[in-house]
C-alpha positions in Angstrom: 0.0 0.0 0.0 1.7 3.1 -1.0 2.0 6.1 1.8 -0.5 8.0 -0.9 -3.2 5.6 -0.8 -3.0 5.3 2.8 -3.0 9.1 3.3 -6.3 9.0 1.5 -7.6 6.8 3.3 -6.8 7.5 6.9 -8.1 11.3 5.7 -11.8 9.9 5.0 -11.9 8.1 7.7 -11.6 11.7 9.7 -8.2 11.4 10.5 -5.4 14.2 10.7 -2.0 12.8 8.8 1.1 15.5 9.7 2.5 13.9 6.6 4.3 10.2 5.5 8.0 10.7 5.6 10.1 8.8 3.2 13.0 8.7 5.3 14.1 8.1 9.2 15.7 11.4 9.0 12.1 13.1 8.6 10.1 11.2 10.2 12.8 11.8 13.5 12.3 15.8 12.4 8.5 15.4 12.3 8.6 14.3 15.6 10.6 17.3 17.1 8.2 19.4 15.1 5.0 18.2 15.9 3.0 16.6 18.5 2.2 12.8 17.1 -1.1 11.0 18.6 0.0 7.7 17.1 2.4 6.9 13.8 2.1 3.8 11.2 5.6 2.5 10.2 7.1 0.6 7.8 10.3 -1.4 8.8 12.3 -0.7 5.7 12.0 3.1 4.2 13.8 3.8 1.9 16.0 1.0 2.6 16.6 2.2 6.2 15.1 0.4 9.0 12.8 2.4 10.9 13.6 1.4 14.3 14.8 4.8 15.4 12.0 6.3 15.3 10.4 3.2 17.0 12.5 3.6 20.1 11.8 7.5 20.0 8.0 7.0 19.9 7.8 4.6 22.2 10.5 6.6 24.6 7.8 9.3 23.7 4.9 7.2 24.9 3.3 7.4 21.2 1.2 4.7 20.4 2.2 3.2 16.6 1.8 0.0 14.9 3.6 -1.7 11.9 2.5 -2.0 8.5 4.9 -4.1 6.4 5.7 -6.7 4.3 8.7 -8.2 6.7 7.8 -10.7 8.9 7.3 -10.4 12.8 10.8 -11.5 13.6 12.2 -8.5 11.4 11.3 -6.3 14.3 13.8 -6.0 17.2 12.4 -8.0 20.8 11.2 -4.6 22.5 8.3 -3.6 19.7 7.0 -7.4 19.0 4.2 -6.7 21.2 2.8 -3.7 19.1 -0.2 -4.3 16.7 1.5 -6.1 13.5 -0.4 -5.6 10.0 0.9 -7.0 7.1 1.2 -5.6 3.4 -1.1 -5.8 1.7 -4.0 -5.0 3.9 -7.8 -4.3 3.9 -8.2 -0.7 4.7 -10.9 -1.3 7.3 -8.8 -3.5 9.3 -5.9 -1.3 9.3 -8.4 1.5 10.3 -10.0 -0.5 12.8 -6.4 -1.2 14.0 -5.7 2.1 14.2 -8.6 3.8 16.2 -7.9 0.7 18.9 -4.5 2.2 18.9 -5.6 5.4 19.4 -7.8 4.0 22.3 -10.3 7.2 24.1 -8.8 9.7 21.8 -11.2 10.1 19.1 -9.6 10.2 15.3 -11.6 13.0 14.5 -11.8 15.0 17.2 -9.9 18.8 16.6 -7.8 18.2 19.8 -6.1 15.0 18.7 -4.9 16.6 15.4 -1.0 16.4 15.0 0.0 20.0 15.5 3.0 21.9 15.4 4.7 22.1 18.8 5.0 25.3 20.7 8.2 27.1 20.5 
């Protein structure tokens, strides 16, 4: 599923998307300049592993899940117990995946939008 698509599709479903990164680099610098509610990676971008910003979100306390076409073991120990989806996936389930992630915050709601941290 390409980050486009995706985009699209987490936008109908009333969500706010900061923006998909295509590399570790950016998605590290997103991070520092906004606040995330909860992130979908990849493991490889751009062939880089995206465990980096793994370990930031979780050191963060972000909620995010995986979507990828590795296999569970691909992931280091520490993130094996975060939702797992595999490429290619049914939108709703990767939807429904993500509004569990997201838990009492509501996808929609104007609060929960990523927004640009205060200076």
């Amino acid at each position: 599923m390409l980050a486009t698509d995706l985009t699209a599709q987490l936008t109908q479903a009333g969500c706010k998307v900061v923006l998909p990164t295509t590399s570790v680099a950016a998605a590290l610098s997103t991070m520092v300049h906004y606040v995330i509610d909860a992130a979908i990676l990849d493991v490889n971008v751009q062939n880089e592993w995206v465990f980096p910003v793994a370990h930031a979100l979780a050191a963060a306390g972000v909620p995010f899940v995986f979507l990828t076409a590795y296999a569970l073991d691909s992931i280091p120990p520490e993130h094996r117990e975060r939702p797992f989806f595999r490429k290619p996936r049914v939108p709703a389930e990767l939807l429904a995946g993500v509004t569990d992630m997201l838990g009492p915050v509501a996808a929609n709601d104007e609060d929960s939008a990523a927004r640009p941290r205060s200076a």
